[in-house]
N, C-alpha and C positions, 0 to 999 in steps of 0.2 A: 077471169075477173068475176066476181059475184053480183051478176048486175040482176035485176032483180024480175022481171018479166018478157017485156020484147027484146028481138034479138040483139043481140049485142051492138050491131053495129047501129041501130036506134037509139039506143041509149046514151052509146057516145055523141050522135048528134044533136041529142038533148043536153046533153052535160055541156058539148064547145055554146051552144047555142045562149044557156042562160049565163055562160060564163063570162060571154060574150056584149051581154046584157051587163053586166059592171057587177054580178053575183060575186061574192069571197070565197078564194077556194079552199078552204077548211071547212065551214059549212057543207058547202055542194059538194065533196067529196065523202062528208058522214052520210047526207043524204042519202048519195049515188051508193053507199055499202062498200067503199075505197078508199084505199089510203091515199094521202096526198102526194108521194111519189109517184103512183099511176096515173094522178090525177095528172100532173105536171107533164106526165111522159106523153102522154093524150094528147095534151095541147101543144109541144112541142112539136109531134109528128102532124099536129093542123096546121101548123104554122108552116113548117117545109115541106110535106107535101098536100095542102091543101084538104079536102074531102076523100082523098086517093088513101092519106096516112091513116084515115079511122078503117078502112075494109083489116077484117085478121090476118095477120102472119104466119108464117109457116114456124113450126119451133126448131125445126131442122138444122143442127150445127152448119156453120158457112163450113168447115171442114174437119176431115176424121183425124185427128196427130195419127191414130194406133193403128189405123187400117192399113193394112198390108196389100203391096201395091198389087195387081191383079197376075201380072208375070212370074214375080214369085211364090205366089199361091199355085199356079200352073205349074210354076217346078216343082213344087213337092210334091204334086199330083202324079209327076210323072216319073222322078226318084221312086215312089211308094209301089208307082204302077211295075217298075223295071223290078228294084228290090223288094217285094210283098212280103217278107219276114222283118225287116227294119221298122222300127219303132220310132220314133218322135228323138229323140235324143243323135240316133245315127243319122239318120236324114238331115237334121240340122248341122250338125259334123261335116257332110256331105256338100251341104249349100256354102260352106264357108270354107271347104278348100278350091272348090269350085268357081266359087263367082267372089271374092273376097273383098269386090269393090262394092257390096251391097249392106247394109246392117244387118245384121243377122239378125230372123225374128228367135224369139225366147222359143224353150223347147215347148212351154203351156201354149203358145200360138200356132203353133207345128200341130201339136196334139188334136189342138181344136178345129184345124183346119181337115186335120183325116177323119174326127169324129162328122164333122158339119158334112162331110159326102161319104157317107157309112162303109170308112175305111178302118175304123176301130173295133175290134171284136171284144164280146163281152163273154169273161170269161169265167163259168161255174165253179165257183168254189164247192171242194169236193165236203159235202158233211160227213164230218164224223158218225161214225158207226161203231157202238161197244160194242170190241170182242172177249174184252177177258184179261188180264195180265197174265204171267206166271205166275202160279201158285207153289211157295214152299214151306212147309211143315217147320217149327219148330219144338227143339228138343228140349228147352229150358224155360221157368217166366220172363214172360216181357220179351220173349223174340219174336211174337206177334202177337200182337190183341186183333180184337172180331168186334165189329160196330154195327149199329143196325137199329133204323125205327121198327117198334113192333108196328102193326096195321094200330092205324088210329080206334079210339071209341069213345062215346059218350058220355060225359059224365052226368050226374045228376041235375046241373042248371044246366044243361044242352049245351055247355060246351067243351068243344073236341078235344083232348088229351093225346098227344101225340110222343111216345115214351122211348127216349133214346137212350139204348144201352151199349154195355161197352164191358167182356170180357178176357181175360186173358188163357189164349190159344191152350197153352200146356196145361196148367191146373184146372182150368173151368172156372177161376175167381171172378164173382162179378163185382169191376171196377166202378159203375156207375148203371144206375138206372132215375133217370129223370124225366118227367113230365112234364114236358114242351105244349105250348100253345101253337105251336108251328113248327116246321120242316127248314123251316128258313137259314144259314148258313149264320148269322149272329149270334142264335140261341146256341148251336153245335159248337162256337169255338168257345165261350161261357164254361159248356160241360167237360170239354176237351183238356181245356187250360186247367178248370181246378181236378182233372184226375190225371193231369202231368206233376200237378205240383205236390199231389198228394204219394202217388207210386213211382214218376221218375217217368224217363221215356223209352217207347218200346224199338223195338228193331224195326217194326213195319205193322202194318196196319192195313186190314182186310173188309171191305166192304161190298156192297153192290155198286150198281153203275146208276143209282135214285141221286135226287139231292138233298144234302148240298154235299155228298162225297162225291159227283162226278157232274159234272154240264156237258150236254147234249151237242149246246152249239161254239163249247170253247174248243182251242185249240189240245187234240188228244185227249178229249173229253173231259181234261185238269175242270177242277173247282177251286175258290181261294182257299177252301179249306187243304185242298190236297195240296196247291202253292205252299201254303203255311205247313204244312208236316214235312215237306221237301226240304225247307227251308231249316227245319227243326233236325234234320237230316236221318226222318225215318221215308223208309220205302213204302211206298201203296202198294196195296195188291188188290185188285178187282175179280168177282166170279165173272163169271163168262155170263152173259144174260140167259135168264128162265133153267138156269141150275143151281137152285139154293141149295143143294146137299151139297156143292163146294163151299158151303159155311154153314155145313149142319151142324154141329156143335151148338154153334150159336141159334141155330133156329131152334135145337131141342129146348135150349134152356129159353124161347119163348114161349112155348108149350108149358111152361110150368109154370112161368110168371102170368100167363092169360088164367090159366086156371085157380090160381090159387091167391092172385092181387088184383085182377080185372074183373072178376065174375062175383056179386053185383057191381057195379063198379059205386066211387064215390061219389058226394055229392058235388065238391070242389075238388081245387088242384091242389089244395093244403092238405084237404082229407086224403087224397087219392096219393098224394108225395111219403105219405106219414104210413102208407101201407107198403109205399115200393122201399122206403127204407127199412122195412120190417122183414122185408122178401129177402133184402139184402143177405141181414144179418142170420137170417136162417139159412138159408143157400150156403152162406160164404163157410159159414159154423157149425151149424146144428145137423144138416140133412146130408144125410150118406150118399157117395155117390158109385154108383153099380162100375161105372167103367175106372175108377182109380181105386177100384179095391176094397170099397167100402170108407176111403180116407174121407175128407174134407177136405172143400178145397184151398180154406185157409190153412189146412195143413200143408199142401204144399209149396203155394205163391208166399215171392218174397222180393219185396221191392223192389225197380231198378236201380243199380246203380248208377242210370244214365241220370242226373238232376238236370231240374227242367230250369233252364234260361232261356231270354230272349237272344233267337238269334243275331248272331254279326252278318255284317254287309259282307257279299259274295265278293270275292275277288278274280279279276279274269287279267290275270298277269300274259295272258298268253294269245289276247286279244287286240284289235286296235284302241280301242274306246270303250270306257263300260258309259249305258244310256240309264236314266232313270224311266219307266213307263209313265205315262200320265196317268191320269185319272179316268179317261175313257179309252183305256186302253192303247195308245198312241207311241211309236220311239219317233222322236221329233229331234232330225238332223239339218241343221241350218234351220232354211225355210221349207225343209219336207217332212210332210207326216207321214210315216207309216202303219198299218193296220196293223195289231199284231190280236192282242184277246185284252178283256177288261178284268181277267183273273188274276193278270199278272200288273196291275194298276200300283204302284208304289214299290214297282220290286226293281233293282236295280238287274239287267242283263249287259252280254258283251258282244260285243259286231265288231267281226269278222270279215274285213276283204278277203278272199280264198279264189278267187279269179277277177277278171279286169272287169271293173262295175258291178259285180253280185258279191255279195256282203251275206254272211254266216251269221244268224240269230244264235246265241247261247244263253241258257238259266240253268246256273252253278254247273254240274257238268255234263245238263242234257244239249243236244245241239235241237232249235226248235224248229227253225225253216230258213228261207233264203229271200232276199229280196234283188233285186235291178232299178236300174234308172228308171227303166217307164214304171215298174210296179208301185203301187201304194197302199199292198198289203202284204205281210208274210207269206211265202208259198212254202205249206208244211216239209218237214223231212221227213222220212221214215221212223214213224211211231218209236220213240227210245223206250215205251214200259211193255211193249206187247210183242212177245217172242213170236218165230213164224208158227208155232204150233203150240197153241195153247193146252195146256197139260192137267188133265181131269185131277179132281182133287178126291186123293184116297181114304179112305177111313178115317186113318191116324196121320 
């Protein structure tokens, strides 16, 4: 109660006191800083028990409904002690073929009661670590394009220009060069999208392991961006880390663009855009190139035939269920949430019973990891994009 200076139990014998004196209790309870339900409850407890009723009360429930009676908390201590591989879900299984004259506590009270006497082990989620995909050459346009921010630089108002390009593998056509205020994974599907809709879509697509073409702490180091090209149903392909000659192609044709569109740079991103698209059209047209024979390399790119639409919803005919992912990343079955990545936030996947209580994660036709009763997050499978032997990338 908010009483206002001596201790409490003062103040209440000031309050029965004037109250008692023929005072109104709506008044003397604005006074006291109390509503007049406290005020009433005051004086009800003076009335029954005398000066005894103003000392405080304990707030303490007269009784627990949820508390779990003390012998069976001992059983599961001693189920876990016997069985030390059993989880919260078996153990409960256990107590109710066992003793079946008792309620069963829920498996979250089981859980709680191993975690409350440090019977629950916490277990290291193993981080990803980029090794590289398979790398494979192709013989035609648009069986792979090569993407890549050049290293950032200054523009003339100090600020940073961040310039994402995007070539095709076989001719060396440069499909896009645009200057980004950011790295950020918004601005990349922007430039993505309109040089699908411009050339169609490619076979696969080759970048590093930077963002927003790969995440550190998602699952296989996927980014939404690489979700969405999956989905689009081209293949990734990653260089192995700190070997950019498996994308030297594309690093040579950054060497020409630093030199001859960055060097002074502009003083804006309009100025600085109006020179990458001049870089373009010289490149793609005008300037010879030594290794296709002196051609150009709009001589020899030539559109995909693949036309760029929004993909369709995945189908997992061969699944139990397909789940939608949440928003923070979640597949939320009944009342269970499981962890999975926030990359894959609005994509629909399919779960898989494949033994008794462990369930098969699938996105379209990668298998992702596995979950159980006790788990509340994906436990990965074996990497679907990364061969055992990552294979150096040759000249041509």
């Amino acid at each position: 109660m908010p009483w206002r200076t001596c201790r409490p139990m003062d103040e209440r014998l000031r309050f029965i006191a004037r109250l008692l004196e023929g005072e109104k209790m709506a008044p003397l309870c604005r006074e006291f800083g109390i509503s007049r339900v406290t005020g009433y409850k005051i004086y009800e407890r003076y009335k029954t028990c005398g000066l005894e009723g103003l000392n405080d009360r304990s707030r303490r429930p007269y009784r627990h409904a949820n508390k779990l009676p003390y012998q069976v908390e001992r059983t599961i201590l001693g189920i876990k002690k016997e069985y030390s591989s059993w989880g919260a879900p078996k153990i409960r299984d256990k107590l109710i073929r066992e003793f079946p004259m008792i309620k069963p506590p829920a498996v979250s009270t089981v859980h709680a009661v191993l975690d409350r006497n440090g019977l629950v082990k916490r277990r290291k989620r193993r981080r990803y670590k980029a090794k590289g995909t398979e790398l494979t050459a192709a013989h035609a346009p648009n069986g792979l394009w090569c993407a890549d921010f050049k290293g950032e630089f200054m523009l003339g108002n100090k600020q940073y220009c961040y310039p994402l390009t995007i070539t095709d593998y076989r001719s060396r056509y440069l499909l896009a060069c645009e200057g980004l205020s950011s790295t950020r994974s918004e601005f990349a599907f922007s430039v993505f999208e309109r040089a699908f809709k411009d050339f169609g879509l490619p076979g696969a697509i080759r970048t590093d392991n930077g963002s927003p073409f790969a995440s550190g702490n998602a699952l296989f180091g996927l980014s939404k961006l690489a979700v969405w090209w999956l989905r689009l149903g081209i293949q990734i392909q990653r260089i192995k880390p700190g070997c950019p000659q498996q994308n030297g192609r594309h690093e040579r044709m950054h060497l020409t663009l630093k030199k001859e569109a960055t060097k002074p740079a502009s003083f804006n991103f309009l100025q600085q855009q109006e020179r990458f698209d001049r870089f373009i059209a010289v490149y793609n047209h005008e300037r010879p190139h030594q290794a296709l024979g002196g051609a150009y390399p709009g001589d020899l790119y030539t559109p995909s035939v693949r036309e760029y639409a929004p993909p369709a919803e995945p189908d997992y005919p061969y699944h139990d269920k397909s789940v939608r992912v949440t928003h923070c990343g979640r597949i939320c079955i009944g009342r269970r949430k499981i962890n999975l990545s926030r990359v894959f936030a609005g994509q629909l996947v399919g779960i898989r019973e494949v033994e008794d209580q462990i369930w098969l994660v699938s996105f379209l036709d990668y298998d992702l990891g596995f979950f159980d009763r006790d788990e509340g997050r994906v436990e990965p499978a074996p990497n679907p994009f990364v061969p055992e032997k990552v294979l150096t990338m040759s000249p041509e």
